[in-house]
ROLUMRO-902126 format. One record per residue: x, z, y of N, C-alpha, C, O in turn; residue in three letters. Coordinates in nm, 4 decimals. Example, Ala and Ser with C-alpha at 12.3 -4.5 7.8 and 13.67 -1.06 7.14 Angstrom:
2
- 1.3190;0.7800;-0.5690;1.2300;0.7800;-0.4500;1.3200;0.7800;-0.3300;1.4236;0.8465;-0.3319;ALA
- 1.2850;0.7080;-0.2250;1.3670;0.7140;-0.1060;1.2900;0.7870;0.0030;1.3409;0.8039;0.1138;SER
//
This chain:
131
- -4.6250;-0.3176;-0.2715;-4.5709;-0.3626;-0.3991;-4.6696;-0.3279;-0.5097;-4.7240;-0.2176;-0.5057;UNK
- -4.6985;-0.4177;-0.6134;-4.7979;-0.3934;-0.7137;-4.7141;-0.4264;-0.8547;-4.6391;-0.5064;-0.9106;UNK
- -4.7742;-0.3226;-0.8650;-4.7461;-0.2736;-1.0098;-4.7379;-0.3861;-1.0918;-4.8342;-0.4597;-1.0707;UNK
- -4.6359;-0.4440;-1.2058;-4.6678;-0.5564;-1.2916;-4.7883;-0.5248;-1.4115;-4.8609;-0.6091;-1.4641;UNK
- -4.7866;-0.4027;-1.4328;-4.8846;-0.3922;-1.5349;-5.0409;-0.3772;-1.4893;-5.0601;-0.3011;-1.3944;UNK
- -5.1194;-0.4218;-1.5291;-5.2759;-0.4371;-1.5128;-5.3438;-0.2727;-1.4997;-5.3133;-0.1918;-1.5874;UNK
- -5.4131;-0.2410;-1.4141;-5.4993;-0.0816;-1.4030;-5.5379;-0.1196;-1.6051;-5.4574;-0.1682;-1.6846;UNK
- -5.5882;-0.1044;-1.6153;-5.6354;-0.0841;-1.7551;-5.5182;-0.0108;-1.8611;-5.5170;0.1019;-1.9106;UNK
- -5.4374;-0.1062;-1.8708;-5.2762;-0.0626;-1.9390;-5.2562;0.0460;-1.9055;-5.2520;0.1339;-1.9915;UNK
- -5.2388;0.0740;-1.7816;-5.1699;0.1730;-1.7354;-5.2567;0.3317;-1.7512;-5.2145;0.4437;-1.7796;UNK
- -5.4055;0.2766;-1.7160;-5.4962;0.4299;-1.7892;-5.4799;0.4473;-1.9574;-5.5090;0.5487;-2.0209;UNK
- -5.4301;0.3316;-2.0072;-5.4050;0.3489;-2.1437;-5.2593;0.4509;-2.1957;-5.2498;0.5416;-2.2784;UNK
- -5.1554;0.3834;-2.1005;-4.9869;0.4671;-2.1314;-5.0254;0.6464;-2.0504;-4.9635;0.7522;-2.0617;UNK
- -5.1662;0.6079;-1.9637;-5.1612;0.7718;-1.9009;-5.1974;0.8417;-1.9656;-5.1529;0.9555;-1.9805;UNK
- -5.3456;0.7608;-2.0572;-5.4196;0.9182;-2.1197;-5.3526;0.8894;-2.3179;-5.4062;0.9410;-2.4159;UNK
- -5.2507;0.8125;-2.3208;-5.2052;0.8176;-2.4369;-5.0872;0.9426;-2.4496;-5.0586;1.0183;-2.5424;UNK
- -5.0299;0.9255;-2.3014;-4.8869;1.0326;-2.3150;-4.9552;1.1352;-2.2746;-4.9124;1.2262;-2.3455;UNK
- -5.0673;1.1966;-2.1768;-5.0987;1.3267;-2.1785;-5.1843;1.3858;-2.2699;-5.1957;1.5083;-2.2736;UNK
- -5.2627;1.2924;-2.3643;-5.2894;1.3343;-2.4978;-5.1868;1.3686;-2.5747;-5.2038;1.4876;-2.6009;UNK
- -5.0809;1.3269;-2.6300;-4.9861;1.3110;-2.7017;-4.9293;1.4715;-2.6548;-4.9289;1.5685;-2.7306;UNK
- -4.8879;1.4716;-2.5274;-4.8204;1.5946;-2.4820;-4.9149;1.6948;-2.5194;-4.8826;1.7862;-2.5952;UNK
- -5.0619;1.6806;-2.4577;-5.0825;1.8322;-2.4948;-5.1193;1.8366;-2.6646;-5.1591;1.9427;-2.7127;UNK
- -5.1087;1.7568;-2.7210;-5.1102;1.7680;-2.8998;-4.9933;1.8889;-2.9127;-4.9964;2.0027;-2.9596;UNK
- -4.8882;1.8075;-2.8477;-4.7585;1.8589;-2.9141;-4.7407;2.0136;-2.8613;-4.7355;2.1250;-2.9133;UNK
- -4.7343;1.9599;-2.7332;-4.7043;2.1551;-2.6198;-4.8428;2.2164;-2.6631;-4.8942;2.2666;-2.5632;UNK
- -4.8976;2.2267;-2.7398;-5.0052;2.3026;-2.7509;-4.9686;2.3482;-2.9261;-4.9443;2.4576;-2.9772;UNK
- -4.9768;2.2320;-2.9743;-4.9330;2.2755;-3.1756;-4.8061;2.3343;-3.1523;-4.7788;2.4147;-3.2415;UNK
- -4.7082;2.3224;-3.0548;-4.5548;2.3953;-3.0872;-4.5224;2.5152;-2.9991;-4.4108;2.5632;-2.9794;UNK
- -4.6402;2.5556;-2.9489;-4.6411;2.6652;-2.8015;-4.5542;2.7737;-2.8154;-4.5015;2.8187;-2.7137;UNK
- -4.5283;2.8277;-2.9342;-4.4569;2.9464;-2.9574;-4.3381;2.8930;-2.9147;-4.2835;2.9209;-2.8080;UNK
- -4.2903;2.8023;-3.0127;-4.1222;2.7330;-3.0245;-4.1120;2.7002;-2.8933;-4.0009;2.7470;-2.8684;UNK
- -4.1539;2.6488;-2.7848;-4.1314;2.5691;-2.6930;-4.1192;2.7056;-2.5968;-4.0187;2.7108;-2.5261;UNK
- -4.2044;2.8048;-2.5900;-4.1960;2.9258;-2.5024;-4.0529;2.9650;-2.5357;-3.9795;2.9807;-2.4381;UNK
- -4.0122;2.9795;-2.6296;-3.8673;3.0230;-2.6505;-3.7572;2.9191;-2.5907;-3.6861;2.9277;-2.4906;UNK
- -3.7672;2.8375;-2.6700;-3.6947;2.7468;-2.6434;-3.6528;2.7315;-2.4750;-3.5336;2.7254;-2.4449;UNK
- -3.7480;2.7265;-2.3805;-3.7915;2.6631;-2.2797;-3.7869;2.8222;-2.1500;-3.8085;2.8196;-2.0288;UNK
- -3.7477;2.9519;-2.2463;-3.7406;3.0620;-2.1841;-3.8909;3.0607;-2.0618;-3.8837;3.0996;-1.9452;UNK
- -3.9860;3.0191;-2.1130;-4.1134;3.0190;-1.9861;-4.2370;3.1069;-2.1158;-4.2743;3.0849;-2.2310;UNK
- -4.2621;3.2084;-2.0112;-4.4167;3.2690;-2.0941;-4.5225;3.1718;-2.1852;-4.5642;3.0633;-2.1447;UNK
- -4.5493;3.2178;-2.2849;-4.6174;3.1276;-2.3501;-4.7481;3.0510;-2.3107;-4.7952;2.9404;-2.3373;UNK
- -4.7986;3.1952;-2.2101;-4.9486;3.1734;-2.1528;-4.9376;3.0398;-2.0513;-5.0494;2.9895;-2.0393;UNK
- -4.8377;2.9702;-1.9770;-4.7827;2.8923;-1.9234;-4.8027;2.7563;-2.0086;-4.8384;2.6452;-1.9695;UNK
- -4.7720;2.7965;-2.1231;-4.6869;2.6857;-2.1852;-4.8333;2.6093;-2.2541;-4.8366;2.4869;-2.2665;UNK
- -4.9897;2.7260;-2.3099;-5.0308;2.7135;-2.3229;-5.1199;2.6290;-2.2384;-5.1876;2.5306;-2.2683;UNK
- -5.1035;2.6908;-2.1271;-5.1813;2.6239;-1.9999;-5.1565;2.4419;-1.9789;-5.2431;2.3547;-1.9718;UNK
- -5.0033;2.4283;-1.9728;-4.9933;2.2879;-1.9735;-5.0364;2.2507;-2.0871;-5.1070;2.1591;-2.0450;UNK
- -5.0527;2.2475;-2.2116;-5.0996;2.1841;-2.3056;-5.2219;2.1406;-2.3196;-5.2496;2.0320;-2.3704;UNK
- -5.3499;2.2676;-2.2512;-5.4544;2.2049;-2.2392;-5.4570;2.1667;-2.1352;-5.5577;2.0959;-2.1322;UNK
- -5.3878;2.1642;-1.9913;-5.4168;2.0917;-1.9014;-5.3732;1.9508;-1.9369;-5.3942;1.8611;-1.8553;UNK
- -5.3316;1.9324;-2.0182;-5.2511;1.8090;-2.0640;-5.3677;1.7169;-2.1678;-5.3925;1.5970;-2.1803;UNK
- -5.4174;1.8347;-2.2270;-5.5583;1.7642;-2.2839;-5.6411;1.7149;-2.2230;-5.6623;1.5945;-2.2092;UNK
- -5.7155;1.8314;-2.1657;-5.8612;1.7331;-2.0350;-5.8272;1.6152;-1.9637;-5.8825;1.5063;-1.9483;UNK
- -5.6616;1.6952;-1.9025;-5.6305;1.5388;-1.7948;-5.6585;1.4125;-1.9164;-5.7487;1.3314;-1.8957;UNK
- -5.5825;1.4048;-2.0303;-5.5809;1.3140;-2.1404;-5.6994;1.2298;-2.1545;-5.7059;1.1093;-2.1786;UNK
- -5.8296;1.3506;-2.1268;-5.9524;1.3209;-2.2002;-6.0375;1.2384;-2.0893;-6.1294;1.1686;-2.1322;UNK
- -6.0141;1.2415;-1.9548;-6.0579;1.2066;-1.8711;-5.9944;1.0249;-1.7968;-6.0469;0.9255;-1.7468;UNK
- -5.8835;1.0628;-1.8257;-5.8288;0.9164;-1.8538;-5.8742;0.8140;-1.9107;-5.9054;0.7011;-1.8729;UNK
- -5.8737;0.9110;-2.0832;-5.9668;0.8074;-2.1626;-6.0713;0.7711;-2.1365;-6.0958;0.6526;-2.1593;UNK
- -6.1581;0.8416;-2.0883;-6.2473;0.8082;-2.0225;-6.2697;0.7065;-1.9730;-6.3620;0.6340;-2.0099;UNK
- -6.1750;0.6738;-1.8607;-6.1778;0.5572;-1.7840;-6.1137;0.4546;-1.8119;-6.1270;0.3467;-1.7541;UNK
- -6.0064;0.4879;-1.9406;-5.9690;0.3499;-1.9872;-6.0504;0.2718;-2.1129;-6.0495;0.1548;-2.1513;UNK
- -6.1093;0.3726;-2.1505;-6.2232;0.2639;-2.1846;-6.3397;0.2358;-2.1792;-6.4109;0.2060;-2.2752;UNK
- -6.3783;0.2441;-2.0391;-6.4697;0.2003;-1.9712;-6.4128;0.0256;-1.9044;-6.3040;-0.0189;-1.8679;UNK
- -6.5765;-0.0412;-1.9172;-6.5330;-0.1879;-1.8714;-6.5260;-0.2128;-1.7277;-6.4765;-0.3190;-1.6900;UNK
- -6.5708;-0.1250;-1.6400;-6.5773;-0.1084;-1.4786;-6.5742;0.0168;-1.4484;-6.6627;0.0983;-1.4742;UNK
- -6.4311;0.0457;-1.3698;-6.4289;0.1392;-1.3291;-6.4338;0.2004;-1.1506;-6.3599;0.1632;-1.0594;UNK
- -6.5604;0.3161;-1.1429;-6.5703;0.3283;-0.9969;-6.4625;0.3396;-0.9576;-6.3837;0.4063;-1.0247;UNK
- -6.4101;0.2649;-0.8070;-6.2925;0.3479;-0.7740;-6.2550;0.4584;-0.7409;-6.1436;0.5015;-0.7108;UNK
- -6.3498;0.5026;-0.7472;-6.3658;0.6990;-0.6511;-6.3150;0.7702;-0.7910;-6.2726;0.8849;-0.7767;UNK
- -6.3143;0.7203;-0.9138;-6.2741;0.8089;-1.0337;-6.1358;0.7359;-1.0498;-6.0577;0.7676;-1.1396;UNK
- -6.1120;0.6463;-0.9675;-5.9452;0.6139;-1.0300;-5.8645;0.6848;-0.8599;-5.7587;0.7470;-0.8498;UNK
- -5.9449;0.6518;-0.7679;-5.8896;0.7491;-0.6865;-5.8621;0.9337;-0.7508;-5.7520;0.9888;-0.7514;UNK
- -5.9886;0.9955;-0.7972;-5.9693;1.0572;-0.8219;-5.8084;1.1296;-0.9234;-5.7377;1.2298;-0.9126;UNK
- -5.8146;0.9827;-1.0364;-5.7281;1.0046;-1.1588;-5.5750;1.0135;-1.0284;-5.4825;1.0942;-1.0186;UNK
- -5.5949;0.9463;-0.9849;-5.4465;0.9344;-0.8490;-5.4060;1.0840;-0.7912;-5.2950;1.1359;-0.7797;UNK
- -5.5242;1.1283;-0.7624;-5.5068;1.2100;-0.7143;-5.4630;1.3534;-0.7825;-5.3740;1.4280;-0.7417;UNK
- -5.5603;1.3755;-0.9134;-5.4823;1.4434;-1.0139;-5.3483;1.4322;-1.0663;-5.3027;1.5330;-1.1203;UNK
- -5.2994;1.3612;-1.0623;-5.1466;1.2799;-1.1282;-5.1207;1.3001;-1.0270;-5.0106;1.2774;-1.0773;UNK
- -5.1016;1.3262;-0.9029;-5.0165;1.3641;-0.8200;-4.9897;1.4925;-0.7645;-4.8816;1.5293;-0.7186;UNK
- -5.1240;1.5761;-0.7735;-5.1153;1.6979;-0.8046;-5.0280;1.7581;-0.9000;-4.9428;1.8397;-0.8647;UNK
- -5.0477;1.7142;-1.0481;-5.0178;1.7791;-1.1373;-4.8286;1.7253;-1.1236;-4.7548;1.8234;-1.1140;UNK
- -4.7826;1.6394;-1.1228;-4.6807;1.6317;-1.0189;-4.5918;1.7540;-0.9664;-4.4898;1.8041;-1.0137;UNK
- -4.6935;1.7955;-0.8101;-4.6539;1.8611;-0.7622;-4.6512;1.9596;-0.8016;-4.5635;2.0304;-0.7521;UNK
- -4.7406;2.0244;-0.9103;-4.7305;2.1494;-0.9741;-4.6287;2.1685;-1.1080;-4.6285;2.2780;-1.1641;UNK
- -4.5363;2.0516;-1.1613;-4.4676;2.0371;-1.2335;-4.3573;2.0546;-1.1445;-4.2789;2.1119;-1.2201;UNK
- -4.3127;2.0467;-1.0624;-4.2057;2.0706;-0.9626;-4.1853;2.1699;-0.8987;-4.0690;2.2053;-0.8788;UNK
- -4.3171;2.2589;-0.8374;-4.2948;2.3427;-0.8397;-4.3225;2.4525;-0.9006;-4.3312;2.5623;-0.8455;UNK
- -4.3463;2.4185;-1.0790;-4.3302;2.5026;-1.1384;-4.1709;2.5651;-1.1522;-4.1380;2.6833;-1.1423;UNK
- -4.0729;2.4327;-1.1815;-3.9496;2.4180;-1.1800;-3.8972;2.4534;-1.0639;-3.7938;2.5116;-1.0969;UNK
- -3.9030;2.4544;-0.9644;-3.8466;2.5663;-0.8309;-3.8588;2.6936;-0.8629;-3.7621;2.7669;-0.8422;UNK
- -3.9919;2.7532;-0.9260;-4.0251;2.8701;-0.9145;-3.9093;2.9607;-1.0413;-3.8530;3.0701;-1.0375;UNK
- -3.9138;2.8461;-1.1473;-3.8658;2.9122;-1.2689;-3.7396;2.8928;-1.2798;-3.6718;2.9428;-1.3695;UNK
- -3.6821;2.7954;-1.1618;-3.5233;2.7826;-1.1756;-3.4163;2.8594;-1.2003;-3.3053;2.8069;-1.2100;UNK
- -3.4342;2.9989;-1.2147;-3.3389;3.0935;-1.2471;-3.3920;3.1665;-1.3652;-3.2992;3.2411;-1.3963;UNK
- -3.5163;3.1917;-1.4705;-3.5291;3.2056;-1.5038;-3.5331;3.1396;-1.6666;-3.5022;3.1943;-1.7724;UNK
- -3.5981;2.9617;-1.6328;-3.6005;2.8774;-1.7831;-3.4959;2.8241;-1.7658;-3.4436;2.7626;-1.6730;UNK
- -3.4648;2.8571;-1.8780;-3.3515;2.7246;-1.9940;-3.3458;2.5835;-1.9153;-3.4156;2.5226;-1.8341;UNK
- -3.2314;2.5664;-1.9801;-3.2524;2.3617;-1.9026;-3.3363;2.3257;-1.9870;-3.3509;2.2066;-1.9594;UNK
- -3.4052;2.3493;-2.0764;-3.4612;2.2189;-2.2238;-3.6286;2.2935;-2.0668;-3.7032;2.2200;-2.0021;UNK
- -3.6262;2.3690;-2.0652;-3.7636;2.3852;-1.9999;-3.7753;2.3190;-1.8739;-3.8837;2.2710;-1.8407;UNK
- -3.6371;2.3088;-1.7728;-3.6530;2.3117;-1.6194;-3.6473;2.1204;-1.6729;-3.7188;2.0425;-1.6098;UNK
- -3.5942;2.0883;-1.7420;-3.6263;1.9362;-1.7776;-3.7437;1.8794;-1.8397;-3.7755;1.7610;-1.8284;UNK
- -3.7994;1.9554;-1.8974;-3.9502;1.9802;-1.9073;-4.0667;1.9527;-1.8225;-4.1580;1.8712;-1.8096;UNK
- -4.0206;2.0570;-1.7725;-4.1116;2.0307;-1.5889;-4.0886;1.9368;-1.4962;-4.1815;1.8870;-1.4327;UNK
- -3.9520;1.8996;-1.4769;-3.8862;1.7653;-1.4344;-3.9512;1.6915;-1.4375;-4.0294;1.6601;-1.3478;UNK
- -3.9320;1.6172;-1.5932;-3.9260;1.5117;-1.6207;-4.0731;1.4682;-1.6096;-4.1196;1.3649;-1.5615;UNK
- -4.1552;1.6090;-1.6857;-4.3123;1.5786;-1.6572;-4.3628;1.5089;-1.5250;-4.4365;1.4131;-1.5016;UNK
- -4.2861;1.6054;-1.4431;-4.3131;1.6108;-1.2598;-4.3066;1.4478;-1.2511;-4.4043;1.3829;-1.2137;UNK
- -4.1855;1.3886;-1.2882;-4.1215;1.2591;-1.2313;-4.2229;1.1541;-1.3246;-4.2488;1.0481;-1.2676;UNK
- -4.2701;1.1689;-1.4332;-4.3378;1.1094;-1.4969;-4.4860;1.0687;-1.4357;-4.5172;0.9589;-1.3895;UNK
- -4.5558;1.1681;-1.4459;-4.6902;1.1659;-1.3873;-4.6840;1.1116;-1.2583;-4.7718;1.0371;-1.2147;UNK
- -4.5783;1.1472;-1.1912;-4.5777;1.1314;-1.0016;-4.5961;0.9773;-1.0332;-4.7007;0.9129;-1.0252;UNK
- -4.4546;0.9275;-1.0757;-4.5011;0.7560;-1.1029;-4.5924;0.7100;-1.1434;-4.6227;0.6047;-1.0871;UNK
- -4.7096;0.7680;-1.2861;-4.7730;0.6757;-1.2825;-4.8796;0.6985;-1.2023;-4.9814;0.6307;-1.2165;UNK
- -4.8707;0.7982;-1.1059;-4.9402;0.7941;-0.9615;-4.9494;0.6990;-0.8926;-5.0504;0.6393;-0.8554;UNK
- -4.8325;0.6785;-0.8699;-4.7667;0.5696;-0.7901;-4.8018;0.4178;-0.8279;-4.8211;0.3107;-0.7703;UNK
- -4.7991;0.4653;-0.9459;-4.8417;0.2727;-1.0516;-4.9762;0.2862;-1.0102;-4.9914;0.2340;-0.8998;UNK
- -5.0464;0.3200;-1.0412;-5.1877;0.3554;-1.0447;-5.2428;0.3382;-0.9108;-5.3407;0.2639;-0.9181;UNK
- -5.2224;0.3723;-0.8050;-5.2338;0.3849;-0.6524;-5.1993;0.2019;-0.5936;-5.2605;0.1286;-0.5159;UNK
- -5.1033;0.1875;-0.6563;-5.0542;0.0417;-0.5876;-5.1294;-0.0776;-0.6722;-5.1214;-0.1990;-0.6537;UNK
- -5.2111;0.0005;-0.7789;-5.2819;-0.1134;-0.8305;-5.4494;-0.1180;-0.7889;-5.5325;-0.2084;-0.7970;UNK
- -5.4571;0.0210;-0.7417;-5.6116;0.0500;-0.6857;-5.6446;0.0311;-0.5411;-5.7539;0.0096;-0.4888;UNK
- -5.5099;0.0457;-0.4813;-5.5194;0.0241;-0.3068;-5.5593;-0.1090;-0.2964;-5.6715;-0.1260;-0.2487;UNK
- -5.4876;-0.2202;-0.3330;-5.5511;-0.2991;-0.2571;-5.6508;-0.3630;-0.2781;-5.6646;-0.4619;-0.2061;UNK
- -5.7831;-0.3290;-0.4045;-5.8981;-0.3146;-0.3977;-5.9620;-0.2609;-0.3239;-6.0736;-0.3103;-0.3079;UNK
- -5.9347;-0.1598;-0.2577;-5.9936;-0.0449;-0.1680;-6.0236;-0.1201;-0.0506;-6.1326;-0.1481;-0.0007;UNK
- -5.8955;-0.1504;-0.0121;-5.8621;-0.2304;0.0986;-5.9700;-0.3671;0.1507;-6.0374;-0.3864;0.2518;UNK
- -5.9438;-0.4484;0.0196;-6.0346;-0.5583;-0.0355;-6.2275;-0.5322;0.0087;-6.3135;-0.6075;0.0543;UNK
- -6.2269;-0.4289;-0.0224;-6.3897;-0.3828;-0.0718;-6.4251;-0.3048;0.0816;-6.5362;-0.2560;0.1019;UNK
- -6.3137;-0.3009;0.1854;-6.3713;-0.2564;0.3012;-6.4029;-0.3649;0.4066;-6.4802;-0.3490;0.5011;UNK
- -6.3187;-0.5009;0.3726;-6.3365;-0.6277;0.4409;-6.4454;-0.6573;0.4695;-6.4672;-0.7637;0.5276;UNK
//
């Protein structure tokens, strides 16, 4: 199944929302550590991990040809970071607030998809380019 939206778009909605995020989880780190009952040093961490990933995106979304080994790559990060949003939220489940364990959630469920978008729009180039 392929994605309706074009690879390009979609490096655009990726490195627009993980820019955006780490703007915000990074300018509001104090409030959000509270809020979110998770150590700040944490909170800090996603924000700039939220940057580079951001910055590296951009990267490739505005570039006019992109290798696939760097959109594999971007796949592969976004699915990582994913899995480390999830099980951040296992780990902290008795400890953060809901505004935090939905936090990590939602991040988790966010990124995983546009893994998923991203993957179903690069596979069958891959595929294509081994013929």
């Amino acid at each position: 199944m392929h994605s309706p939206l074009p690879l390009r778009t979609l490096l655009w909605i990726d490195c627009d929302a993980a820019l955006l995020a780490g703007v915000v989880v990074s300018l509001l780190s104090r409030w959000l550590s509270d809020l979110y009952d998770i150590h700040r040093g944490l909170i800090v961490a996603m924000g700039l991990a939220n940057l580079a990933y951001g910055t590296f995106s951009l990267s490739l979304a505005r570039r006019a040809s992109r290798p696939r080994s760097l959109i594999v790559l971007l796949v592969a990060a976004n699915a990582a970071w994913a899995g480390v949003c999830v099980l951040a939220a296992v780990l902290f489940a008795r400890t953060a607030s809901a505004f935090g364990l939905a936090h990590l959630v939602g991040e988790g469920l966010f990124v995983g998809g546009l893994a998923w978008l991203e993957w179903n729009r690069t596979a069958p180039r891959l595929a294509e380019a081994e013929r």
